[in-house]
C-alpha positions in Angstrom: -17.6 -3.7 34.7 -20.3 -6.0 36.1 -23.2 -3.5 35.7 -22.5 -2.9 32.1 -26.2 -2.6 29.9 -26.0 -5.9 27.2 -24.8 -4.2 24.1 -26.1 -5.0 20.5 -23.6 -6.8 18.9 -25.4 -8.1 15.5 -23.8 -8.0 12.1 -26.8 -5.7 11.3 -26.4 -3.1 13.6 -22.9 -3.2 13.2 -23.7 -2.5 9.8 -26.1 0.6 10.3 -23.1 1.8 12.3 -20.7 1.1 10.1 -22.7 3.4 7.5 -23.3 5.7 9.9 -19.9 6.4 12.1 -17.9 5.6 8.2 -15.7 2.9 9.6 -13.9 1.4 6.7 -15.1 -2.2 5.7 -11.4 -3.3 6.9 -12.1 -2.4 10.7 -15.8 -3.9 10.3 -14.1 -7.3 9.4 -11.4 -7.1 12.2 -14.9 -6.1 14.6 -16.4 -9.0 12.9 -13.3 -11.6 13.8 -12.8 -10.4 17.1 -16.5 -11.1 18.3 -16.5 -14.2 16.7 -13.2 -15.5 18.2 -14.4 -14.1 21.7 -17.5 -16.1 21.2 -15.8 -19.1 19.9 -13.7 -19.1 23.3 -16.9 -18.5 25.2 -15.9 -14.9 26.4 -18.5 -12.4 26.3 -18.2 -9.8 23.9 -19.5 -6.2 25.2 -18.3 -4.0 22.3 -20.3 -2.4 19.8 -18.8 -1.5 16.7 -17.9 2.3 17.2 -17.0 2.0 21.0 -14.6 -0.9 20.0 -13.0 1.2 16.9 -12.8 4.5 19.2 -11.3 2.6 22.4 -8.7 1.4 19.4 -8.1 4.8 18.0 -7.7 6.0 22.0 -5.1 3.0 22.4 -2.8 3.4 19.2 -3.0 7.2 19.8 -1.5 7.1 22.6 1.4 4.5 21.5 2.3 6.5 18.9 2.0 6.8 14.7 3.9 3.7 14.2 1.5 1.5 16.2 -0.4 -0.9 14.5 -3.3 -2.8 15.4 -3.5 -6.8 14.1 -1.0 -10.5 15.2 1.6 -9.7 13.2 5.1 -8.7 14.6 5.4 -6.2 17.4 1.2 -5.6 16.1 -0.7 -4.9 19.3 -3.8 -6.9 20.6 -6.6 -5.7 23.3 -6.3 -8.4 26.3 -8.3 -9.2 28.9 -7.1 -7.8 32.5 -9.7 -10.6 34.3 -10.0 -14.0 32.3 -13.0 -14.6 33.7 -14.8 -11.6 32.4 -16.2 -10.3 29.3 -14.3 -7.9 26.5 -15.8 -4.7 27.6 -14.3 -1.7 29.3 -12.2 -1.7 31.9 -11.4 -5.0 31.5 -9.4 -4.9 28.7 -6.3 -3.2 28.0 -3.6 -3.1 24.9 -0.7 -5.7 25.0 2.3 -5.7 22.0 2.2 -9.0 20.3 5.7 -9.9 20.6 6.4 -13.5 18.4 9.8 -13.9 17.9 10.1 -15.1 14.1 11.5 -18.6 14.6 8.0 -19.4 17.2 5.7 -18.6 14.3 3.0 -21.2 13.3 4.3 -22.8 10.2 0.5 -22.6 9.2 0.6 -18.6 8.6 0.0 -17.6 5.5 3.4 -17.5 3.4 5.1 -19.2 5.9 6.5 -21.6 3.0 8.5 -18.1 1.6 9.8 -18.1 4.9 12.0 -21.0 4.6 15.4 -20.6 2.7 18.4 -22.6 1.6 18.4 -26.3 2.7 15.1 -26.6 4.6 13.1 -25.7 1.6 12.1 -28.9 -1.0 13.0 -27.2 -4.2 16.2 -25.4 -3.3 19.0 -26.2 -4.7 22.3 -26.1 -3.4 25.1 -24.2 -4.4 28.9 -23.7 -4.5 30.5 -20.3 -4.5 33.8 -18.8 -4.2 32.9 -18.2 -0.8 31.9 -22.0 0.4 28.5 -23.5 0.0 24.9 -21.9 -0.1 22.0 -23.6 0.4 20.4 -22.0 -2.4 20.7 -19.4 -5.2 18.6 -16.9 -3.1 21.5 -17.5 -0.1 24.8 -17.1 -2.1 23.3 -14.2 -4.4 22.4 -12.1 -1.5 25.8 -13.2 0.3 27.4 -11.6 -2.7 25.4 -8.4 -3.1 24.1 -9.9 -6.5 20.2 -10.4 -7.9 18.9 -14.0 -7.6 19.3 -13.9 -12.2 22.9 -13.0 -11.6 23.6 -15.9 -9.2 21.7 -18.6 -10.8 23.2 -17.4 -14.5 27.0 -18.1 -12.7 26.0 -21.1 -10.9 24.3 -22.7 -14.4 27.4 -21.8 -16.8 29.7 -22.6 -13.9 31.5 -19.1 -13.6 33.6 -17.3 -11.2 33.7 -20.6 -9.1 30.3 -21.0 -9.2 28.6 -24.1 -9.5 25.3 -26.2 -8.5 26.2 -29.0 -6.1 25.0 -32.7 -6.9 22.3 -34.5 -6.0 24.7 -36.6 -3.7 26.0 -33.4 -1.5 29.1 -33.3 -3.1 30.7 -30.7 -5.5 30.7 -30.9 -9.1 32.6 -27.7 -9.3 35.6 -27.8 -11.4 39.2 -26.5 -10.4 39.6 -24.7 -13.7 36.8 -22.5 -13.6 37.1 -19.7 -16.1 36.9 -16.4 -13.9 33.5 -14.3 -14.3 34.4 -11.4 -17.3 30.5 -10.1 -17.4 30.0 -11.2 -20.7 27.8 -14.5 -21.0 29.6 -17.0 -23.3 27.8 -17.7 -26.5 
């Protein structure tokens, strides 16, 4: 580990490799990002661009055809065995990146699709046969039915379907005329 030569880790060698070895521009970014976080942290970076990508291919090999490389869910992530020394090898190994989707950073990107129901700001609420929804989205899925099919119910107040008011209350009515499949003119 300690006696391991300085490796050239520039963007333009990585690029004459890149040409060279043909490792698609995708894995040259995630090179790319992973250097630059390492040296953001202030952890040396010892990898060149095709030892990196084959220690990689080694790693999800062996894990199988499912693995995947990257943060997202159950994604793995090279870690370092001795904090105190540099990405290079043997001293890093491959760790799953295990988030459980409730700890997720609200910052990821999407994370706003990620909130349903009540807890989103342009949901509305909605009153079903089955009790209240906090959304279309909710009570369609509840009812095996397409978000259209819901929403088409809830607006013309079908099948005991109905938007609830602004206030939290219901403004569904006790006659509602039961759902026949044909929309009313």
């Amino acid at each position: 580990m300690n006696n391991q030569r300085d490796v050239d880790t520039s963007t333009e060698t990585a690029r004459l490799q890149q040409a060279k070895y043909a490792v698609p521009e995708r894995e040259f970014l995630a090179w790319v990002a992973h250097r630059d976080e390492a040296d953001r942290r202030g952890v040396p970076f010892r990898f060149s661009l095709p030892a990196w990508r084959g220690w990689w291919m080694h790693q999800l090999t062996l894990l199988g055809t499912e693995a995947r490389r990257g943060r997202n869910r159950q994604g793995y992530a090279m870690a370092l065995i001795d904090p105190a020394g540099a990405y290079e090898h043997g001293n890093v190994r491959c760790v799953v990146v295990a988030r459980p989707a409730a700890a997720e950073k609200c910052t990821a990107r999407g994370a706003h699709l990620r909130v349903r129901g009540d807890g989103h700001p342009r949901s509305r609420a909605v009153i079903t046969p089955d009790g209240r929804f906090g959304s279309i989205a909710l009570a369609a899925e509840h009812h095996g039915l397409t978000r259209a099919a819901g929403s088409l119910r809830a607006r013309e107040r079908r099948a005991g379907w109905a938007f609830a008011d602004e206030a939290g209350g219901m403004v569904a009515d006790a006659a509602v005329a039961p759902w026949d499949g044909v929309r009313a003119p």
